[in-house]
N, C-alpha and C positions, 0 to 999 in steps of 0.2 A: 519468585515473582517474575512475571513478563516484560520485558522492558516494551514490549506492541501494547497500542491504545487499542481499545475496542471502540469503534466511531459507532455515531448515530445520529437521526435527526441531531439532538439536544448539543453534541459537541462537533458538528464538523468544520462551521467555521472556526473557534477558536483552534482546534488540534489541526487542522489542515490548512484551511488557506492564512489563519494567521498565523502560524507558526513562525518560530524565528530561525528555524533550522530544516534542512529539505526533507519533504517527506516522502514516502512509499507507501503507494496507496494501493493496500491488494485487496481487489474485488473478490470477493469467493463466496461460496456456501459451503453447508456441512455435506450434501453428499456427493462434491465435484469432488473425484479423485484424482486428476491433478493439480487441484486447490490442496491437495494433504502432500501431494508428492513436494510443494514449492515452500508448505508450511514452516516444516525446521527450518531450512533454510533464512527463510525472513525472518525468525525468530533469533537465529543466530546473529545474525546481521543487525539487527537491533541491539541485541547485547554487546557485542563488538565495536557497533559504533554510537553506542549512547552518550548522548550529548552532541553528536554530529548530525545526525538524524534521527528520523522518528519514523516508528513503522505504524502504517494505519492500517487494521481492519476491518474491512467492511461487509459483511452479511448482503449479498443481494437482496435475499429472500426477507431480510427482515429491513430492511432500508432501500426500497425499492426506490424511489423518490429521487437519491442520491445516485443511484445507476442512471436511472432513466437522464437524469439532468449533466451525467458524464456520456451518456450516448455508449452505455454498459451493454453490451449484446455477447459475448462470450468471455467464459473466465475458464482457468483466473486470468483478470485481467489487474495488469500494473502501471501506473502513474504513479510521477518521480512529482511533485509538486516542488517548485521554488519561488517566493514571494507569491504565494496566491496564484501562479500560474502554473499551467500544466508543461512539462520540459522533456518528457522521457516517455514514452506509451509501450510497454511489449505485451502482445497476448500469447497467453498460452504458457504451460510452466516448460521453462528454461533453467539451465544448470547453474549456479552459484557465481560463475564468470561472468556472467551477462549481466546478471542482475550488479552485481557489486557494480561492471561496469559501468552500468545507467547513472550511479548517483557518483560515481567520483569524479567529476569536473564540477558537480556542487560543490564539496565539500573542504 
């Protein structure tokens, strides 16, 4: 099983801006392929760090709503959320370094 929530309209405030723990919010679709190249990775990092954070994914294409209302124009794109705010933004898939390093001054 996945330690990554699948978001949507129905849970993004509770999974994302309420959350008590920072999240990673990766923008993607199924046929961006470096949305696949970034995928393990976050998956990893969600199992590593569960209960430190949470990995959120989010389907452009099917949560369109939710892009548009983060100003979503290329993915994958990543926001680090902390207390309902946004703290961390990289576009574009980056190596395991980078990402880990977004979220360790939350955590």
């Amino acid at each position: 099983m996945s330690a990554e929530v699948v978001i949507g309209n129905h849970n993004f405030k509770e999974e994302v801006l309420d959350s008590p723990v920072p999240v990673i919010a990766d923008f993607w679709a199924e046929w961006c392929v470096p949305c696949k190249m970034i995928g393990p990775v976050l998956e990893k990092l969600a199992e590593e760090y569960e209960g430190k954070i949470k990995v959120a994914k989010i389907n452009v294409d099917e949560n369109g709503e939710i892009a548009s209302q983060f100003n979503i124009v290329s993915i994958p794109t990543l926001l680090v959320f902390k207390d309902g705010s946004i703290v961390k933004k990289q576009i574009g898939a980056v190596p395991r370094h980078i990402i880990e390093g977004m979220i360790k001054d939350y955590i």
